[in-house]
C-alpha positions as CSV (number, residue, x, y, z in Angstrom):
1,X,249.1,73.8,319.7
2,X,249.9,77.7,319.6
3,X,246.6,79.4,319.4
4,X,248.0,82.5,318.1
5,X,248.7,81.1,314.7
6,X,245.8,79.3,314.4
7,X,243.4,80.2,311.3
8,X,240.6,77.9,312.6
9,X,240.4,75.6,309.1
10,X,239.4,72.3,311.1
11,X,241.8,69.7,309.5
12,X,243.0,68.5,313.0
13,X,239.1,68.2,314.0
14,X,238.9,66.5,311.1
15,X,241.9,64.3,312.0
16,X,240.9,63.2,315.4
17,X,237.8,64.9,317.1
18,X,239.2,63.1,320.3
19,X,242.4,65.2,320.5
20,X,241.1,69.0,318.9
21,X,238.1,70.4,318.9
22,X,236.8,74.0,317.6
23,X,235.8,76.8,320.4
24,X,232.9,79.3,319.6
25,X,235.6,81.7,317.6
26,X,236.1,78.8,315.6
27,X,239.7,78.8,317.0
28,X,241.1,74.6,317.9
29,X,241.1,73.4,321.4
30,X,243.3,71.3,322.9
31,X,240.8,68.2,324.1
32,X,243.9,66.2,325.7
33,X,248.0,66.9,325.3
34,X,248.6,62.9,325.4
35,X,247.1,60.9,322.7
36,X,246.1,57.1,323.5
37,X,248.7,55.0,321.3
38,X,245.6,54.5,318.5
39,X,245.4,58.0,318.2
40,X,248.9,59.0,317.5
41,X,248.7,58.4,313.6
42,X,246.1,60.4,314.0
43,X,247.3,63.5,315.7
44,X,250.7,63.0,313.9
45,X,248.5,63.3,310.4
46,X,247.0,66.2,311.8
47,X,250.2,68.2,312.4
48,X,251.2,67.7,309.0
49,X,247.6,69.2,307.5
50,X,247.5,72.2,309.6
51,X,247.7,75.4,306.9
52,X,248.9,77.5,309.6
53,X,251.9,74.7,311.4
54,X,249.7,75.8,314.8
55,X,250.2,72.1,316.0
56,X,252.8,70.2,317.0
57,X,253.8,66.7,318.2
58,X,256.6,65.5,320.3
59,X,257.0,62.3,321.2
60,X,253.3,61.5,320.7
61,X,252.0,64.6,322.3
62,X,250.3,67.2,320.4
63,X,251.4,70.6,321.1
């Protein structure tokens, strides 16, 4: 997750509210780095709809 890229559109919240989450500035929050095994589709899909690339996954950990 690199916060200074972020534009705050949501589609990771909307991926998985159990990894991301939005702070007051609208601005996503890293809610864990290691995704349980029934989340990874999850975060992965969310990765690939950010508009701004601000989050990343290796090895099924968001970044």
């Amino acid at each position: 997750m690199n916060p200074d890229i972020c534009v705050g559109a949501g589609q990771c919240v909307l991926a998985t509210s159990e990894v991301f989450d939005q702070g007051p500035d609208g601005l996503v929050v890293l809610l864990t780095r290691t995704a349980p095994p029934s989340l990874r589709t999850a975060v992965r899909q969310a990765a690939r709809q950010c508009p701004a690339g601000a989050v990343t996954v290796a090895d099924g950990t968001a970044r």
